[in-house]
C-alpha positions in Angstrom: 35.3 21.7 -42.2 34.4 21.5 -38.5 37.4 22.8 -35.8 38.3 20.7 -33.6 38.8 21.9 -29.7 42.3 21.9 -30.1 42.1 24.0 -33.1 40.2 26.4 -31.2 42.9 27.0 -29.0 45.8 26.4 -31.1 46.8 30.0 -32.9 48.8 28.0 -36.1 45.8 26.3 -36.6 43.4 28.9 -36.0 45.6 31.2 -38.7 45.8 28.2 -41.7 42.4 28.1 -41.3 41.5 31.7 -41.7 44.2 31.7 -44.2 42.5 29.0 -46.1 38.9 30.2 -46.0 40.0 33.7 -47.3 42.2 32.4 -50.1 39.4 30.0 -51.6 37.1 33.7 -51.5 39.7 35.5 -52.8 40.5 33.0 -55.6 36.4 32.8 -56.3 36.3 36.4 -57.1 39.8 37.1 -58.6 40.1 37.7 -62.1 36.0 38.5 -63.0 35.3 41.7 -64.3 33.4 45.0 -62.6 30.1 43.2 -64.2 30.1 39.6 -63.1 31.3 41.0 -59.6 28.1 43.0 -59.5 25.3 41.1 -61.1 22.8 40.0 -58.8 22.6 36.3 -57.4 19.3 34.4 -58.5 15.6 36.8 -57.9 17.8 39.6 -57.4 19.8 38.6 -54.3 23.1 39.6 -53.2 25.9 39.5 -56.4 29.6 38.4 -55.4 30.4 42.5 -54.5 28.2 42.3 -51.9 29.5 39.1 -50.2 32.7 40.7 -50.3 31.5 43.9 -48.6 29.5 41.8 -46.1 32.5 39.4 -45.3 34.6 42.7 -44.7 32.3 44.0 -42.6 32.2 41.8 -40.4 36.0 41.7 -40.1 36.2 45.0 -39.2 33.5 44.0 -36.3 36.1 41.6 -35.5 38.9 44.1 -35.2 36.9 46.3 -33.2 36.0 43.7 -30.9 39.7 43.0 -30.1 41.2 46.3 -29.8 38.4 46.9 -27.0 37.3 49.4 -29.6 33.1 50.2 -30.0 31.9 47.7 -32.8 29.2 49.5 -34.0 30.7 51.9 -34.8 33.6 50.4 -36.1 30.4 49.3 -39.0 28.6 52.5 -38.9 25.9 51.6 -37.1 27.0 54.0 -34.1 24.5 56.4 -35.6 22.0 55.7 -38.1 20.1 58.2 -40.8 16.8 59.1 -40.1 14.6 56.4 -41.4 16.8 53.4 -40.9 16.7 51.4 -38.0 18.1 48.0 -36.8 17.3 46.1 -34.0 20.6 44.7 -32.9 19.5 41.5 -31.7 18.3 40.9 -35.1 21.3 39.8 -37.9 19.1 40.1 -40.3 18.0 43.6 -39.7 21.4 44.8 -38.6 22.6 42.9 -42.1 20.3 44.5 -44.4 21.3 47.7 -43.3 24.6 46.6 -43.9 24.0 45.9 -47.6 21.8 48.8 -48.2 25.0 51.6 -47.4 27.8 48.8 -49.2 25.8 48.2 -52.4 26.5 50.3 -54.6 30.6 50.4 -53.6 32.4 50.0 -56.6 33.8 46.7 -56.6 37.7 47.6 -56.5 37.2 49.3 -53.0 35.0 46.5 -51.7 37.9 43.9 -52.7 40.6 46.4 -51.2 38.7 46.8 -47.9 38.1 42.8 -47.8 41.8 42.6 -48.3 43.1 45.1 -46.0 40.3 43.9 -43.8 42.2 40.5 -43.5 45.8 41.7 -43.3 44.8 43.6 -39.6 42.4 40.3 -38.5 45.7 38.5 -39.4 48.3 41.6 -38.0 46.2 41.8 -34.6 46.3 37.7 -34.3 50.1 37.5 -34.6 50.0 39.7 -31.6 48.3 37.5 -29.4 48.9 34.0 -27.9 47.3 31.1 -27.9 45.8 31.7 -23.9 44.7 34.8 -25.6 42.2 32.6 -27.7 40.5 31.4 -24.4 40.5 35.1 -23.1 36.1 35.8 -22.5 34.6 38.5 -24.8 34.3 40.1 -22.0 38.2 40.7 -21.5 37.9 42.5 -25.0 34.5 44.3 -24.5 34.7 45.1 -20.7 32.2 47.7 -21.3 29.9 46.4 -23.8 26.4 45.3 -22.9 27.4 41.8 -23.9 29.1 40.5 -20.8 29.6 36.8 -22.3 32.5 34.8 -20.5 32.4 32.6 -23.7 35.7 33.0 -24.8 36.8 34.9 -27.9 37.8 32.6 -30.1 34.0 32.2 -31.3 33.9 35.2 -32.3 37.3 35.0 -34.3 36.0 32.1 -36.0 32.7 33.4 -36.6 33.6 36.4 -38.6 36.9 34.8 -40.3 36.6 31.8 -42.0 33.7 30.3 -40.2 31.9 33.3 -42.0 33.8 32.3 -45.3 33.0 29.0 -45.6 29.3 29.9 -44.7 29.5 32.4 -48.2 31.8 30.1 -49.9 29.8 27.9 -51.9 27.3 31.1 -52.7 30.2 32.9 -54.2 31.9 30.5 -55.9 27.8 29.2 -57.7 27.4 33.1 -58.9 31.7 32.9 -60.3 30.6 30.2 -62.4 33.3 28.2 -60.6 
């Protein structure tokens, strides 16, 4: 499903739909045990766990980036070990390094912090309007080195149920559903 402009700029809207992406995840992965949550997707690849880590993540990005708070740090990558090092204009890199420390999570944490992940997104959203939505990154992130007037509701999207939908179908082939 595509948003439409209005959607964009229409909190209800904007909510169902981040509502709606989280609850087809959540009912992908609910119910399987500790072993089909972490078996690894086809070659080896990424098992449901993972997706659920990486989803949460990125929320927690996302809450960082609208409490004005530092969103690397707010996913660890503030400071990184001695031998690990991510270009952060690169997803991928900055991704991998995200998998590497979340992998071996056990898999009731990784569902609790995708949960509780959601619940603030959702807790931080009821406190804003729908002007808010139009607000530039910028507002959020006055001192960040991205200065992007694009406004915020991108971002929402992108790491809410834009995200979800995008690991959706992935999730959902390695269920079995």
């Amino acid at each position: 499903m595509t948003a439409t402009t209005d959607e964009l700029r229409d909190m209800t809207a904007l909510v169902a739909r981040i509502k709606h992406a989280y609850g087809a995840v959540e009912q992908a992965a609910n119910g399987l045990s500790d072993e089909q949550l972490t078996a690894p997707g086809p070659d080896g690849g990424w098992s449901i766990k993972d997706h659920l880590a990486h989803l949460a993540v990125w929320r927690h990005s996302l809450i960082a980036l609208l409490e004005g708070a530092d969103r690397k740090a707010a996913i660890g990558l503030d400071q990184q070990p001695a031998g690990e090092t991510a270009n952060s204009d690169d997803i991928d890199d900055v991704n991998a390094i995200l998998y590497q420390r979340n992998h071996d999570r056990a898999p009731a944490d990784v569902q609790a912090d995708f949960r509780q992940a959601q619940e603030r997104v959702l807790a931080i959203l009821g406190g804003m309007s729908d002007a808010d939505l139009e607000k530039p990154y910028s507002h959020y992130q006055p001192d960040a080195e991205n200065t992007s007037d694009d406004p915020v509701v991108g971002w929402i999207v992108g790491n809410t149920y834009g995200h979800d939908e995008e690991h959706l179908a992935t999730i959902q082939a390695l269920a079995g559903r």
